[in-house]
N, C-alpha and C positions, 0 to 999 in steps of 0.2 A: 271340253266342257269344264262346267266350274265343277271344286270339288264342295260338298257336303261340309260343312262344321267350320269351314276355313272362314275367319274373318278379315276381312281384304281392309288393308290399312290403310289410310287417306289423313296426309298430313294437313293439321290446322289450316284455317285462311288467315292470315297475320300480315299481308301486306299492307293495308289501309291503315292497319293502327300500327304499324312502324315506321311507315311514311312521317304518321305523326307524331311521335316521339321522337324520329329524327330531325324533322322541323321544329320541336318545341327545343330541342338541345342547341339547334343551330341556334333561336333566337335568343336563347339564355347566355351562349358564346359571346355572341356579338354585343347584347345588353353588357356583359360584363366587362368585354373589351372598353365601352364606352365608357363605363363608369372609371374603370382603371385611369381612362385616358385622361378623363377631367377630374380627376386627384390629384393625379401629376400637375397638370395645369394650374388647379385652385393652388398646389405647394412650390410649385415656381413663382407664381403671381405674391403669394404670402411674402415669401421670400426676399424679394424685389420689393416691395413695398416696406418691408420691416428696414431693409438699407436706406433706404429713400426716405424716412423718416429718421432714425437714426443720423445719416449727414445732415438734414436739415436741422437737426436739434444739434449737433455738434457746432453746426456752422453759426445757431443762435447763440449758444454758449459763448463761442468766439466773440461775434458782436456785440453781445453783454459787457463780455472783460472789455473791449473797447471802448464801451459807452462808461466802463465805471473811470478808468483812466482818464479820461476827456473830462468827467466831474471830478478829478484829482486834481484839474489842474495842466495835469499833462498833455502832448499828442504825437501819439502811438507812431508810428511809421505806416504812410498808406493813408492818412486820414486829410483830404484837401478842406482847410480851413479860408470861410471867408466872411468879411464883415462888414454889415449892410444898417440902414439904416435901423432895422425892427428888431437888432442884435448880430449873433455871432453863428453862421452856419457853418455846421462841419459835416460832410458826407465820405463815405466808406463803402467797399464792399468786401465781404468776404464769401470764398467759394464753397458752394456746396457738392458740385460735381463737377465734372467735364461740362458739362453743358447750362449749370444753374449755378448763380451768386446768388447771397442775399446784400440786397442793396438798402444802405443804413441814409437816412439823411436826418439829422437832429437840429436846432437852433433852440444859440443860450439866452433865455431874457430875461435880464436881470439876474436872479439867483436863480433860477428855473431852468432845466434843460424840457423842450416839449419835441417830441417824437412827431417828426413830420413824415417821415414815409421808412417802414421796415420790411421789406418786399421782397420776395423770392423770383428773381428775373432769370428766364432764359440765355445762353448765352448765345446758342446754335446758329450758323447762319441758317436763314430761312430762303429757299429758293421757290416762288409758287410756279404751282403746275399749270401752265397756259396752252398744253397739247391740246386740250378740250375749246371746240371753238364755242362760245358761246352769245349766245342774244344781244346785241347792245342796248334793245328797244325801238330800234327804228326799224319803220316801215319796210320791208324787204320786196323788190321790182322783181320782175318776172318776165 
């Protein structure tokens, strides 16, 4: 039999609200692992971009000093000179990266140099992807 005055100890219920706290910690884990992730991300991408900018401004600098020699007078090495009826073409390119030039094309008229094309080209070879069969628009038999 039970005994008299004894109070019988019965531990807390606490499973349901620990289930949830451990669920709510899992998804504050994972949120944060995300956020870490696209940090890193956005300061690779930054980073890459501040280069990529940078050569293109070095590489404009370059084509500057070029274009001022060619108004001196001079032509630089690298720069094909030709002369056409509406004046004197001269085009250049100088490299931005492994894969981008900036591509210069100027004509002199009269005393005027006018800036006909300053363009930031690809250099890549480009192979398209033709794995994909696609529509040509005709009628397809059956």
């Amino acid at each position: 039999m039970r005994e008299r005055g004894k109070v019988r100890f019965s531990p807390p219920l606490v499973g349901g609200s620990s289930l949830l706290i451990i669920f709510a910690v899992l998804c504050l884990t994972v949120l944060a692992m995300l956020s870490l992730s696209t940090a890193q991300n956005n300061d690779r991408l930054s980073r890459a971009s501040a280069e990529s900018v940078t050569a293109y401004y070095a590489a404009d600098a370059q084509a500057e000093e070029i274009l001022s020699r060619l108004r001196r007078g001079e032509t630089p090495h690298g720069v094909t000179v030709e002369k056409d009826g509406a004046g004197t073409l001269c085009e250049y390119t100088v490299p931005i990266s492994q894969t981008q030039e900036l591509s210069v094309s100027v004509r002199l008229e009269g005393a005027d140099w006018k800036v006909l094309r300053w363009k930031a080209v690809s250099t890549a070879d480009w192979t398209p992807d033709d794995s994909i069969e696609v529509w040509d628009g005709e009628a397809v038999m059956f």
